[in-house]
Structure formats: structure tokens, C-alpha cells
N, C-alpha and C positions, 0 to 999 in steps of 0.2 A: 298784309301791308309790311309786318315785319320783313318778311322773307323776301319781299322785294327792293327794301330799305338795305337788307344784307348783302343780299346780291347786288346793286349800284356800288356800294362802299367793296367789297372783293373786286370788282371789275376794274374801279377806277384803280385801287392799288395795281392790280394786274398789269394795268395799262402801264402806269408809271413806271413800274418794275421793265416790262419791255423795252422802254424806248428810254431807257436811263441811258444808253449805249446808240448815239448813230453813227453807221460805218456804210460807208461808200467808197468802191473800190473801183477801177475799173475790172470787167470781169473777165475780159480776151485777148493778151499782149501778143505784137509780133515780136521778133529778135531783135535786139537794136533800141528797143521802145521802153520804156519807163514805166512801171506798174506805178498809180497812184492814189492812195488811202487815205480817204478822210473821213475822221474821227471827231465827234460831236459830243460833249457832256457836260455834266458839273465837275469839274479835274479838279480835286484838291493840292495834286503837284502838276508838273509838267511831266509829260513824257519823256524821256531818251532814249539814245541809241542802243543803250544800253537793256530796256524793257522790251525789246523789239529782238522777235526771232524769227527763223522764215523753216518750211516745212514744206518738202514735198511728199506729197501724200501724208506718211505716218513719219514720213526721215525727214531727221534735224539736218537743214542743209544751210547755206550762206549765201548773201549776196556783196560782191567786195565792195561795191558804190551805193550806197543807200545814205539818207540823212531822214532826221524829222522835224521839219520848221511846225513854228506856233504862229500863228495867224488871229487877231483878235479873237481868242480862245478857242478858235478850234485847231485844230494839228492832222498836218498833211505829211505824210508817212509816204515816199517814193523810192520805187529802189531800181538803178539799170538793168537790164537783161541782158546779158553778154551772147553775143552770136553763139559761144559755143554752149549754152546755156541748152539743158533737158528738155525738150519739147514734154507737158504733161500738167497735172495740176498742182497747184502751189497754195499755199495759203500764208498772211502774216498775222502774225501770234505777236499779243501785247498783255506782258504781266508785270505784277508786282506796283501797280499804279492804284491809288487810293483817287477814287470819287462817290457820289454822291448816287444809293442807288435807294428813288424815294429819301423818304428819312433814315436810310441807315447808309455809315458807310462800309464799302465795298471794294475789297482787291481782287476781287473775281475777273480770271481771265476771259478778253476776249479775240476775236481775230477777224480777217476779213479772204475772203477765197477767191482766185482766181486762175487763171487758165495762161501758161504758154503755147502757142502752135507753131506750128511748125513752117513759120514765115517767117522772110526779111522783111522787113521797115523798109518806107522808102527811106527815113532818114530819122538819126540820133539827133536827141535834144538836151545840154545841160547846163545850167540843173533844171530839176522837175519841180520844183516850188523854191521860193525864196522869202526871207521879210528884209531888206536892204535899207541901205538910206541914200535916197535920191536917184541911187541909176544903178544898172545891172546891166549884166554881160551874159549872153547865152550863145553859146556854141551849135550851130545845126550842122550834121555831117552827112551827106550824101551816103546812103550804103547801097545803094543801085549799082549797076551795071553800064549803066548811061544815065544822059544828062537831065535831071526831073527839075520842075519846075518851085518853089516853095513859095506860098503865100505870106506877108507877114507885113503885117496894118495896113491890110490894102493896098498893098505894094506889091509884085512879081518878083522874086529873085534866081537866077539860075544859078543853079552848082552842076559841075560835072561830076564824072564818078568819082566818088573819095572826097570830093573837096570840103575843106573847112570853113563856115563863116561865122563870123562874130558879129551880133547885135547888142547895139547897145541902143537902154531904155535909160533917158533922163524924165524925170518932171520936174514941172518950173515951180512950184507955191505951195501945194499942202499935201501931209501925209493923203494915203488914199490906197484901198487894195481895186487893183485891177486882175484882171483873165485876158493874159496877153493868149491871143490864137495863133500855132504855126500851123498850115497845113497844106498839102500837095493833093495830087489827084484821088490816093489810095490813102489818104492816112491826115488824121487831125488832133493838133494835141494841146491841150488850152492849160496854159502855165498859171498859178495863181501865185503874186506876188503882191504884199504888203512893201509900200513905201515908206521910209519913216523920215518925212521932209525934215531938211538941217540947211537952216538961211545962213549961206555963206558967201560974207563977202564980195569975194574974190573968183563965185563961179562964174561961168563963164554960160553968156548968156544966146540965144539962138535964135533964128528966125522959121527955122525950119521944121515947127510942130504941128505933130498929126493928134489932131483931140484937144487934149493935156500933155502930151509926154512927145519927149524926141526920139527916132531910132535912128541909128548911125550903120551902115552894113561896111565890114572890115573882113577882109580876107588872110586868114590865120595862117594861110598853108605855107610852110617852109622845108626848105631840100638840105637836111643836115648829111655833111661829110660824116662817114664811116670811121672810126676812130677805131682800131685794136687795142684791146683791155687784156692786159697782161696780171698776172697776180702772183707775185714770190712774198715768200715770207725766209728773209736770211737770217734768223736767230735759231733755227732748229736743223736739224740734221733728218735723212729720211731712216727710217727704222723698218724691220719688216715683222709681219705677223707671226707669231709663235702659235703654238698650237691650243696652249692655253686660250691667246686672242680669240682665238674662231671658235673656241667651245665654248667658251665665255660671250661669244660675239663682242667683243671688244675692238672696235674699228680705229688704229691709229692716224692720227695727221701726216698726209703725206706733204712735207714740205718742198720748197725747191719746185713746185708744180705752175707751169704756165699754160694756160687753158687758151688753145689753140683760137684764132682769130673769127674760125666758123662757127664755133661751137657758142658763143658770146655776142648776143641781141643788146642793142646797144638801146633799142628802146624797153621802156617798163613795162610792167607787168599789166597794167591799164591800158597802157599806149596795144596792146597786142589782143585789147579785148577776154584776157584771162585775168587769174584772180589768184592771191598767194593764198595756200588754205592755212588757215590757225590754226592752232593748235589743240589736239584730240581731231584735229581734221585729217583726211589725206585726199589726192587725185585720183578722182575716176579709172582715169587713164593715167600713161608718162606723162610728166613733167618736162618742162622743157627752158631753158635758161634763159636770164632775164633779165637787166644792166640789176632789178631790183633784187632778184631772188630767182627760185624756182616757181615759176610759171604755169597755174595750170589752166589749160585751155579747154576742160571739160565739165563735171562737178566737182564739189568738194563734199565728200562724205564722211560719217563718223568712222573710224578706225573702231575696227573690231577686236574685243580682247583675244591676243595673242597670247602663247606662252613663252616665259620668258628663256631664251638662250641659256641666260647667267644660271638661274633656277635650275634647268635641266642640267647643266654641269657640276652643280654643286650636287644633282642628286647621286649623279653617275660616280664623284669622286669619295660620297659619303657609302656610295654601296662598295667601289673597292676597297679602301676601309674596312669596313665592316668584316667583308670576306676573308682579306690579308690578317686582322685578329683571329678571325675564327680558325683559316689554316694552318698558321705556326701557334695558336693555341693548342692545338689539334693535336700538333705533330708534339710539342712540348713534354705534351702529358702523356701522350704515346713513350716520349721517351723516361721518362720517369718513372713507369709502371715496367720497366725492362728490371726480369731479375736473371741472376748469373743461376750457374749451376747450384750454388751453395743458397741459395733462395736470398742473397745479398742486390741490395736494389743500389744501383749506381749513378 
């Protein structure tokens, strides 16, 4: 009886100890599509973005668009998948966050895995969760080839290839979390956002509601002129590399430099579906220019320890050194050991 008494009381801790942690993730993203993770427990703080790390395979890798909203205490962890994104497995890692695992607490890492393939989306959707007050705005972009059809509150809406639309979601009267659905013939993505009502005055009220909530379809898409981005700096003069510079790898500013009208993407680094890497990061591949930065349109991986340029010069110039004492030491004492015919030393 004992031993059965024992074994109930082990199991149920067991239990508890399990499912201290619930993580739901999607497990199969295409390109374009939005991984999204939700995370269930007793949280003694709140998650951030900063707890949140993404991993493919065994490599520390990034995602440049990600956030993590909190939702009447659970937290929805979503990150975009950029077209030029690794087809392969992926998983997201959350540490350094104190909860409640049974009666002890617990900063024990955990994470949730999933899968990129080697698909386009019919179409982008942003953001992947929200908690707002009263109305939200979400972006869906076509990334087909042609024109697909997207479902959204039982409504139809066409976009062509590339195009932009903006929905906007109002409700009329009380907080409330909803699972807006967008979905097309290939793909279904159900947004979870907390509204957090705020009686104002002076909204502005509608007759046109589906449920509870209003949508509004607005079309984002605009044809901006081409502007040339020129960049001089006239306070410095241009200098050229000495030899020390290259052995040192010492790379001076070249001033007075105007970067050519081709060479200079006028949209950002987002806007082109790549991602600037951070730092201890580098690109997969070249990089490529970006009204923001350098642009990369592939992964961003950790930089492997190199050795240093400066290091090896300083070794090279401590061994001549060394050499130039030993040789005119050399030769010094050679001369000093010189005796004439009378055995007189000179």
C-alpha cells in the first residue's frame, strides 16, 4: 500500500514537473509565412525579446522581424520568414525567465522546433499577434505570381501579384481576445489579438459590423519616385594606405566619395525582404546596399574567430627586432674580440 501511495505522489509531481511548460508552435512554415509560439505557464516575469533566441539546427542564427506580445498571461512568440531565409530546421529558445516549475522556481531553458520548406506563401501577414486598444491594422501581401484570392471575415478579397492591403479591425464596447482568420486556397493563418477597449468620446461610430468588430479593406500600394542618394563628407581630405595600413589591416575613410545612383536601393532592408546582421553576425553570402545599411538577403551567421591582421604584424615586426639585435650584437662582439699583431684588442 505504501508503495503504491509512493508511486501516485512521484507521478503526480512528475506530471506537474512536465507540463510546468506549454509550447505550441506551428511545426511547418513556408517563406513569407510567420512562425508562431505559444507559451503557457505560471511566468513570474514577462518574457522579451530579449530572452528569445532562434537556432538552426546547433547555429545561433536571427530573425530581423520578430516581437512577443502577452496575452491574458500566455505569450505569443512570432517571428517572419524572409523569402531568402534557409530552407531546414529551426527551433526558438527562451531563457533566463523565472516561473513556477511545481513548487520550485525555475529558469530552466526551454524552446519550441520547427520546420522551414522550401515554399512560397501565398501571401505575408503583419503582425502575427497583437494586444492593441480598439483597432488594429494588418498588412496582407500577395507573394504569388498571380492573382489569389484571400478570405477575411467572411468576406473575398483579391490582390494581384505583389499587392499590398490593409485591414483594419475596430470593436465597438468591451475588451475581448479574438482569432482573426486570413486564408486563401493554399494557406490559413489565424492571428490572435487581445483588444483592450478605451471609451472614447469622440470615436467614430459605424454601421458596418461583422460580429462584434469592424473591417475596413485599404490598399497600401504606392509608386514612389527614384531619388539618387549621393554621400560626400567635405571636412576630410582622401589619404592613401601605407603599408603599415595593410599589415596592420588598418582601412582608412575614404572621403569625397559619391556612391554611384545604381549601386544605392532606395528601399530598406525590410522593404527588400533581408535583414541587417548584428553584431558577432555576418552574411551568408554578399551583402548588398540599402537606403538602411548593408543588406543581407541570405542568413546571418556567427563570425568565426579569425586571426587578427594587427596581431600578426606586430608579430612579424617584434621578430625583426629581435633578429636586427641579435645581428649587430653579433657582429659588435665579433668586433671587439679583434686583436692586432701585438695581442692589443681595439
Amino acid at each position: 500500500m505504501k508503495k503504491i501511495f509512493l508511486f501516485l505522489v512521484l507521478f503526480s509531481l512528475f506530471i506537474s514537473l512536465v507540463s510546468a511548460i506549454d509550447v505550441e508552435i506551428t511545426p511547418n512554415v513556408k517563406l513569407g509565412e510567420n512562425v508562431l509560439m505559444k507559451v503557457s505557464g505560471n511566468f513570474l516575469e514577462n518574457i522579451t525579446k530579449e530572452d528569445v533566441s532562434f537556432y538552426r539546427r546547433h547555429m545561433k542564427t536571427q530573425f530581423s522581424q520578430f516581437d512577443v506580445v502577452k496575452i491574458q498571461g500566455d505569450f505569443y512568440i512570432y517571428a517572419f520568414v524572409e523569402l531568402a531565409k534557409t530552407p531546414d530546421n529551426y527551433s526558438i529558445n527562451i531563457s533566463g525567465v523565472n516561473y513556477m516549475k511545481g513548487a520550485v522556481i525555475s529558469e530552466e531553458a526551454f524552446f519550441g522546433n520547427f520546420s522551414i520548406v522550401n515554399e512560397i506563401a501565398d501571401f505575408s501577414l503583419k503582425p502575427g499577434a497583437a494586444n492593441v486598444e480598439n483597432n488594429i491594422s494588418v498588412e496582407v501581401q500577395n507573394l504569388k505570381e498571380s492573382k489569389i484570392n484571400i478570405n477575411v471575415a467572411n468576406e473575398e478579397y483579391s490582390l494581384k501579384s505583389g499587392e499590398i492591403k490593409e485591414f483594419k479591425f475596430k470593436i465597438e464596447n468591451e475588451s475581448q481576445f479574438m482569432n482573426l482568420e486570413f486564408s486563401s486556397e493554399n494557406q490559413t493563418y489565424i492571428l490572435p489579438v487581445y483588444f483592450n477597449y478605451v471609451d472614447l468620446n469622440d470615436s467614430v461610430k459605424t454601421n458596418d459590423s461583422l460580429d462584434n468588430y469592424t473591417v475596413i479593406e485599404e490598399d497600401i500600394n504606392e509608386n514612389e519616385e527614384d531619388n539618387p542618394i549621393v554621400i560626400i563628407d567635405e571636412n576630410k581630405t582622401e589619404e592613401k594606405e601605407s603599408f603599415f595600413d595593410k599589415l596592420f589591416g588598418i582601412t582608412k575613410n575614404k572621403t569625397n566619395e559619391t556612391i554611384p545612383e545604381e549601386s544605392v536601393n532606395i528601399q530598406n532592408c525590410n522593404e527588400m525582404d533581408g535583414q541587417i546582421c548584428e553584431s558577432g553576425f555576418k552574411c551568408e553570402n554578399d551583402t548588398i546596399r540599402a537606403f538602411d545599411g548593408s543588406c543581407c538577403l541570405t542568413e546571418c551567421i556567427e563570425k568565426k574567430t579569425d586571426v587578427n591582421k594587427k596581431t600578426i604584424g606586430w608579430i612579424l615586426i617584434i621578430v625583426v627586432v629581435l633578429f636586427l639585435a641579435w645581428f649587430f650584437g653579433r657582429k659588435y662582439r665579433g668586433t671587439r674580440n679583434t686583436r692586432g699583431l701585438l695581442g692589443r684588442r681595439y
